[in-house]
C-alpha positions, 0 to 999 in steps of 0.5 A: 500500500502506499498513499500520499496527500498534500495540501497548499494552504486554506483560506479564502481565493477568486474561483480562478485561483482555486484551479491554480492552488489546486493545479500546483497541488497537482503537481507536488503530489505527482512529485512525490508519488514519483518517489513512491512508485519508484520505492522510494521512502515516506520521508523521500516522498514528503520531501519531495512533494514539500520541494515542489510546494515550495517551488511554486510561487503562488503558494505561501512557502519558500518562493511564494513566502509572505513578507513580515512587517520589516520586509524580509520573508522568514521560513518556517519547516517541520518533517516527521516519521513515524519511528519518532524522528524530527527536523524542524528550520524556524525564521530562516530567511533566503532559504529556497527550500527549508524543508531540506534543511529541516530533513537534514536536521532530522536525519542527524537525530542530535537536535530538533529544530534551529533557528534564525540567520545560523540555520541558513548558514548550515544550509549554505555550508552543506550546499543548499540552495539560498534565494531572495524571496521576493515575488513581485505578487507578495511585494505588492502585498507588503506595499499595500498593507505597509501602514505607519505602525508596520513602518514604526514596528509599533508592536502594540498598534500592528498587532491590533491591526493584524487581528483585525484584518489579516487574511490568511491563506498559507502554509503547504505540507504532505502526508506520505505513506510508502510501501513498507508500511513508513508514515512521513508528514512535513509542513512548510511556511512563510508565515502571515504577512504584516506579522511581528518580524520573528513571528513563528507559528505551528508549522515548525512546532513538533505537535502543533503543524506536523506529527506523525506516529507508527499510527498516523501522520498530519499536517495543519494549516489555518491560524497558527497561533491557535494550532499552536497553543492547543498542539492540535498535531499531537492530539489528532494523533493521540485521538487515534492511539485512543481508537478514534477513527481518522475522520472522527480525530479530525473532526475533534481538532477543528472543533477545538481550534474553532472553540478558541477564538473562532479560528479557522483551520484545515488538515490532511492526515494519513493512517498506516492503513491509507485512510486519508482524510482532507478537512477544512472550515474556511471558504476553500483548501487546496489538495491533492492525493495519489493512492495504490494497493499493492 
């Protein structure tokens, strides 16, 4: 058996960029099944699908990354497996593809997660690829909401006016299963734009945007504050080590993170059976999923 699924963010789009979110989602998961037809590895899989996901300037991580309110974009990763090893990249700018900083982090099994401008120069010293992350589409976006508190970094003002009208679509990830029976999920990020310069959210907290267990695998999307605070990545799969199915466990962690605050969110999951199961409260998520018994 082997499964894969990915997401590209959820939120709120014109219905022309729903059929390019999901085009690009297309695309990450026919990268990352390649790896799995091939018999390659979950970890493989994930990685690769999160590359492409990464790639595509449309969506909110590495190339298509949101600018903070300084205007620098600062990535956020996480990748996990179900033997319970983990890699995790937060707030490194001019990286192309944090993901792959956060697998080599995972695969050294020493540390967890690293930070900052020291993470993109372990990426620059083990020959990852750096690049200005800048796309004409996010710079407008930064230059129309570049208002005199984000120009001041009044801290008390922005974060008023982040509350209060900050749309959010972002945030991609895969959940891959591969035919030894291996779950892998990874998420990656440019966080929300307009944000406190440092901002970090769920998607590389170990928990809260991504967990993955011998059980099941997820990735999390929506506001990142509230996935955070309840670590709704382990408690889905915690709901499962319970008996709980993957629909049900779902189910429960939207219901949570809508508790709180009237959040939003979405999810994919993988079980180790190939169960899979797509959930969202907002207007649209896009995703993509490929699956084969063997």
């Amino acid at each position: 058996m082997r499964a894969l699924i990915v997401h590209g963010g959820c939120g709120a789009v014109s219905a022309q960029e729903e059929v390019l979110r999901t085009e690009a989602c297309e695309r990450a998961a026919d990268a990352g099944w390649k790896v799995l037809e091939a018999g390659g590895t979950a970890p493989d899989a994930a990685e690769a699908a999160v590359v492409q996901l990464e790639n595509e300037p449309l969506l909110n991580a590495g190339t298509g990354s949101y600018l903070q309110a300084d205007g620098v974009a600062r990535m956020d990763a996480s990748i996990m497996v179900s033997d319970g090893r983990a890699g995790a990249v937060a707030q490194a700018p001019y990286l192309k593809n944090p993901i792959r900083l956060a697998r080599y982090v995972m695969e050294q099994d020493a540390h967890v997660m690293l930070t900052g401008v020291p993470a993109l120069q372990l990426a620059l010293r083990i020959g990852q690829q750096s690049a200005v992350v800048a796309t004409p589409q996010k710079i407008a976006y930064w230059q129309s909401r570049l208002t005199e508190p984000s120009r001041t970094l009044d801290y008390a003002r922005m974060a008023a006016e982040w509350k209060r009208d900050n749309p959010r679509l972002g945030t991609v990830g895969c959940v891959a299963l591969d035919e030894r029976g291996r779950l892998a999920a990874a998420t990656s990020t440019g966080g929300t734009g307009q944000c406190y310069p440092g901002r970090v959210g769920d998607s590389p907290i170990i928990g809260a945007g991504t967990y993955c267990t011998s059980r099941a695998g997820i990735s999390m999307t929506g506001v990142g504050e509230r996935i955070m605070v309840l670590l709704s990545a382990k408690r889905f799969c915690d709901l499962i080590a319970t008996g709980e199915t993957p629909d049900e466990a779902a189910k429960a962690v939207l219901a949570e993170i809508e508790t709180l605050s009237a959040a939003s969110a979405g999810l994919i999951a993988l079980d180790a059976a190939g169960h899979m199961v797509v959930l969202w409260d907002t207007p649209f998520m896009a995703f993509a999923r490929r699956t084969s018994a063997k």
